[in-house]
C-alpha positions in Angstrom: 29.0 15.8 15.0 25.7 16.0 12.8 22.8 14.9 13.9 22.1 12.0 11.4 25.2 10.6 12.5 24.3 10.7 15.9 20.8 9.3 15.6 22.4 6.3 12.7 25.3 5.4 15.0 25.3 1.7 15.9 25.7 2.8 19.6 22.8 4.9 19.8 20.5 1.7 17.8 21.9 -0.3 19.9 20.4 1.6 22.6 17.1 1.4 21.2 16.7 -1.9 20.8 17.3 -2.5 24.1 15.2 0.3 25.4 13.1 -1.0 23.5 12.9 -4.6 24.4 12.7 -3.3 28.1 10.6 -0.6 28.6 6.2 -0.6 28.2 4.6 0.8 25.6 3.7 3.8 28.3 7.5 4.2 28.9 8.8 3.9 25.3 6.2 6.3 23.5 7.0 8.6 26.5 11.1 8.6 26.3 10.3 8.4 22.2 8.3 12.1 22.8 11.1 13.5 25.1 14.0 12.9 22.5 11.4 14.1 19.6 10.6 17.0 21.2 14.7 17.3 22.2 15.5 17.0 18.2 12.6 19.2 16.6 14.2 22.2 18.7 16.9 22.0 16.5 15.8 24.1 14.2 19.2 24.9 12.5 20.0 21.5 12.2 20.2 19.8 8.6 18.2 16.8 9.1 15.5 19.1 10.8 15.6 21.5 8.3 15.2 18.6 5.5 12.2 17.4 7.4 10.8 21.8 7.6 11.2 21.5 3.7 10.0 18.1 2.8 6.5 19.2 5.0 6.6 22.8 3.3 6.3 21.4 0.2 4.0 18.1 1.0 1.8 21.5 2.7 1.6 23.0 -0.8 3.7 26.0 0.5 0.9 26.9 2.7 2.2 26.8 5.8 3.8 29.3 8.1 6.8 29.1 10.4 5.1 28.6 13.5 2.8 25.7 11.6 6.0 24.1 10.1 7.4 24.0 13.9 4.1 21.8 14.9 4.5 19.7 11.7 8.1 19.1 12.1 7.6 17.9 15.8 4.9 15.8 14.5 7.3 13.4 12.3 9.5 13.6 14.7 6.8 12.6 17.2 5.8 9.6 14.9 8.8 8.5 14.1 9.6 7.7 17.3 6.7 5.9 18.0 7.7 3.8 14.7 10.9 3.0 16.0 10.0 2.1 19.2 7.1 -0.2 17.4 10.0 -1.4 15.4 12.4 -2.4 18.4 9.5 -3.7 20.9 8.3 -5.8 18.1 10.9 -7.2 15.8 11.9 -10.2 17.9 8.3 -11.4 18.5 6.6 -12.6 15.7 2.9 -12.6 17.3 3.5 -9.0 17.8 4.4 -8.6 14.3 1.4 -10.3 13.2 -0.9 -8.5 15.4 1.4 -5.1 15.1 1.0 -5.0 11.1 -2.2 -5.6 9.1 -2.3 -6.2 5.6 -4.5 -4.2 3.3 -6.7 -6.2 0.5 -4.6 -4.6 -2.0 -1.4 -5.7 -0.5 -2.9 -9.1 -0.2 -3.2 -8.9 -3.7 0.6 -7.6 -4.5 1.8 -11.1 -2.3 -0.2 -13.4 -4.2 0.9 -12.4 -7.3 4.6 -12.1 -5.7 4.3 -16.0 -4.3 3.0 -17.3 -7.5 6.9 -16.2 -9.5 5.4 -16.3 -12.6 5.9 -12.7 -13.1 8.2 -10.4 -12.1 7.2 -7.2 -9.4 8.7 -4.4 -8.6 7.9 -2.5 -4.8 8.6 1.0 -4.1 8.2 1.4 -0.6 7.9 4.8 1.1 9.5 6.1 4.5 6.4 6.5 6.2 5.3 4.6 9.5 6.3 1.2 9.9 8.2 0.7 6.9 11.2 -1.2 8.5 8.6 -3.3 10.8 7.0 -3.9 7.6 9.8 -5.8 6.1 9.6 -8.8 8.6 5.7 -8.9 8.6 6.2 -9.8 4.9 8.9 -12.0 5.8 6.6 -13.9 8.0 4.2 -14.3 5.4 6.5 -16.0 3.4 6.7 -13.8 0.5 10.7 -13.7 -0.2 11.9 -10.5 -2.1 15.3 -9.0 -2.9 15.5 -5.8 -0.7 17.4 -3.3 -2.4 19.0 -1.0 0.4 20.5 2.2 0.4 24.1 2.0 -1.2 27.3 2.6 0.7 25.8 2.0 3.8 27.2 3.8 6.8 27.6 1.8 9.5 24.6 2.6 11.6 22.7 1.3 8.1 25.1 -1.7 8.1 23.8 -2.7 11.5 20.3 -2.4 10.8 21.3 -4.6 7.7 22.2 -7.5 9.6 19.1 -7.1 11.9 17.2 -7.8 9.1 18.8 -10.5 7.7 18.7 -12.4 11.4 15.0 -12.0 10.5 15.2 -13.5 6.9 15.3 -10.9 5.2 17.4 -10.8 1.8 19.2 -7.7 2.2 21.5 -6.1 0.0 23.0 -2.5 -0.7 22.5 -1.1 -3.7 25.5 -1.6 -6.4 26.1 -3.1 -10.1 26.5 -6.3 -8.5 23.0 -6.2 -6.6 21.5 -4.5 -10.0 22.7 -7.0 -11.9 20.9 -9.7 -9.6 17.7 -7.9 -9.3 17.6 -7.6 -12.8 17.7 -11.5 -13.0 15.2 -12.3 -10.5 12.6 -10.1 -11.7 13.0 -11.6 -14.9 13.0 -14.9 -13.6 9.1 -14.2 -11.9 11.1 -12.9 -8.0 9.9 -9.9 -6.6 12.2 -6.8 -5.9 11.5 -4.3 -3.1 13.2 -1.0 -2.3 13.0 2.8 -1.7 11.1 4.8 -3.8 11.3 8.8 -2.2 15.0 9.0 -0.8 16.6 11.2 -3.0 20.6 10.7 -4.1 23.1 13.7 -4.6 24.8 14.0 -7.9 21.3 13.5 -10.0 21.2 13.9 -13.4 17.7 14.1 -13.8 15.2 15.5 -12.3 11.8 13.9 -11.8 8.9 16.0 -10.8 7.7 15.1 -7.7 4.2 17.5 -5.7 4.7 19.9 -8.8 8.6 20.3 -8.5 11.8 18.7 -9.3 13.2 16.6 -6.8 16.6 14.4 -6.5 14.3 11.3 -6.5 16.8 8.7 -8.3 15.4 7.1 -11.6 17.3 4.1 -11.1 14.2 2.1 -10.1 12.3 2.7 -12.8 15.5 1.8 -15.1 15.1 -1.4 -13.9 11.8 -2.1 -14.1 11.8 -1.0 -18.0 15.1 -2.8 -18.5 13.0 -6.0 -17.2 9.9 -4.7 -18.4 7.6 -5.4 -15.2 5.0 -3.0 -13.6 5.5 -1.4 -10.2 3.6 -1.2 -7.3 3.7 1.8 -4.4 4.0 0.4 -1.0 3.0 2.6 2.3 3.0 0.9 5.6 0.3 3.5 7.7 -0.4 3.8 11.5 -4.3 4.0 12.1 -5.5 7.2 13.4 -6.4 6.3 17.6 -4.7 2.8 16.4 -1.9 1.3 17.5 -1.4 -1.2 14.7 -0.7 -0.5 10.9 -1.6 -1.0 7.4 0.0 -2.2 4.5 -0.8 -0.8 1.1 0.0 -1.4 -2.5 -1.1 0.6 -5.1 -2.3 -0.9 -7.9 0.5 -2.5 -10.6 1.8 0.5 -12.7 2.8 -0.7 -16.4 5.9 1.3 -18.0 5.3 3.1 -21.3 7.9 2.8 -23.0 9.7 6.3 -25.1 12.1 6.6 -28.0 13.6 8.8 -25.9 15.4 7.2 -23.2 15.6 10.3 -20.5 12.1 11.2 -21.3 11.1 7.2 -20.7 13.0 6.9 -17.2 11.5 10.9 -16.2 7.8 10.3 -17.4 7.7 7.4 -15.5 9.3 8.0 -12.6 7.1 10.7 -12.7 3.8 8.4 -12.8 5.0 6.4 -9.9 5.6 9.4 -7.7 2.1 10.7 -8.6 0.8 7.9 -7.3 2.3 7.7 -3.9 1.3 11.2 -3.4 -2.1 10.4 -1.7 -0.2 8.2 0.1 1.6 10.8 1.9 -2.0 12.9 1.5 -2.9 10.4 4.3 -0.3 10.8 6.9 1.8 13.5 5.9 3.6 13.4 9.8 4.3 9.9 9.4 6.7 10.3 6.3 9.8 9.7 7.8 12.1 11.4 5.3 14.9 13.0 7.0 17.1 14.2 3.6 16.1 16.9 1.3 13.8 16.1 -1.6 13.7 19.4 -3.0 17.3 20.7 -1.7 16.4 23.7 -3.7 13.8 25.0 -1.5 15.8 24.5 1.8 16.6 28.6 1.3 13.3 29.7 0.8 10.9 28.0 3.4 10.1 30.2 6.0 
């Protein structure tokens, strides 16, 4: 069975919610190290491989095999500790407050968001907290549409209905739940979903850390098709912390191209040039466990 099968099963999150419930801090962080240390020794293994390239190329192609085998146990590392955060937490709300800290800009991103005079749309990147992130805003009363991955399997389907137990309006990516983000952003609601997990079968091909990636363009479609700016999100453990920190770039405005490809690619383009120094930050806590550049997985060392 693969690995992101494994790891995504409803059994196995299931697991981790109760570990996590149960077991300290000390405990959690510690089994969380074991099983990230247990995983990173998969070298062969396609999630772990997706990880080796998405680092090689975040690392500029500088870095060697043995450095990619510290960097790759380093998200793994984080991750863990993310997830643990995620399961000791989500079920307290005082320990969401406390857990995540919002940054001036993202202060700035929910005012404008509670206000529903104008539309927003939030690209949110895989790195630290992100899922933790989701109720903090939720507590804060800001109320977007969450635009999840589409087709859910069903370890994603279970995580789905966690998150709407904590209010959180969830829904999988399809025409339907396109056609209704459309609407609300036009009617002044804000939209939040994915920005850096890439989809197979893409037709173009965004450049993304000076090379194309499977990033989808659908995101920006909708934010030109509703014409409202979009904002990068990153939720960012502290360095010695063990609290983190929501950021929101500042609103990116679409400019708009006779040339509809050229529209959706330039600016898909701006966006991901803008959550580069994002990653820049904490490139171990970007939790991105598919291939961004799938056409490098051959060629990293």
């Amino acid at each position: 069975m693969k690995l992101q099968k494994i790891l995504f099963s409803p059994t196995v999150n299931r697991m981790g919610l109760w570990l996590g419930e149960h077991l300290s801090p000390q405990w959690g962080y510690r089994l969380g190290s074991w099983v990230a240390n247990a995983i990173s020794r998969r070298k062969n293994a396609e999630q772990v491989r997706a990880v080796r390239a998405n680092q090689w190329v975040l690392s500029g192609y500088q870095a060697g095999a043995v450095e990619l085998d510290v960097m790759v146990k380093a998200v793994y590392l984080s991750s863990s500790r993310s997830l643990y955060d995620y399961y000791h937490c989500m079920r307290d709300p005082e320990e969401i407050r406390k857990k995540i800290i919002f940054d001036t800009s993202f202060d700035n991103f929910m005012k404008r968001s509670k206000t529903a005079m104008e539309g927003s749309l939030g690209l949110i990147l895989h790195m630290g907290a992100f899922d933790l992130a989701g109720y903090a805003i939720t507590l804060s009363g800001m109320r977007p549409q969450i635009l999840s991955y589409p087709n859910p399997n069903t370890g994603y389907q279970w995580h789905n209905e966690l998150r709407r137990q904590a209010g959180l309006n969830v829904t999988p990516l399809s025409m339907k739940a396109l056609h209704q983000a459309n609407l609300f952003l036009k009617s002044g609601g804000t939209v939040i979903t994915g920005l850096d997990r890439p989809w197979p079968g893409a037709h173009q091909y965004p450049y993304f850390l000076g090379a194309p990636t499977h990033i989808p363009v659908t995101p920006i479609q909708m934010a030109l098709r509703t014409r409202v700016p979009v904002a990068v999100i990153a939720c960012i453990r502290q360095p010695g912390s063990d609290h983190y920190i929501l950021f929101a770039s500042d609103l990116i405005e679409m400019r708009p191209n006779a040339n509809r490809d050229v529209e959706l690619v330039e600016n898909t383009e701006r966006v991901l040039a803008v959550a580069e120094p994002f990653l820049r930050m904490a490139p171990e806590q970007w939790a991105m466990f598919y291939p961004v550049w799938p056409q490098i997985l051959s060629e990293m060392p």
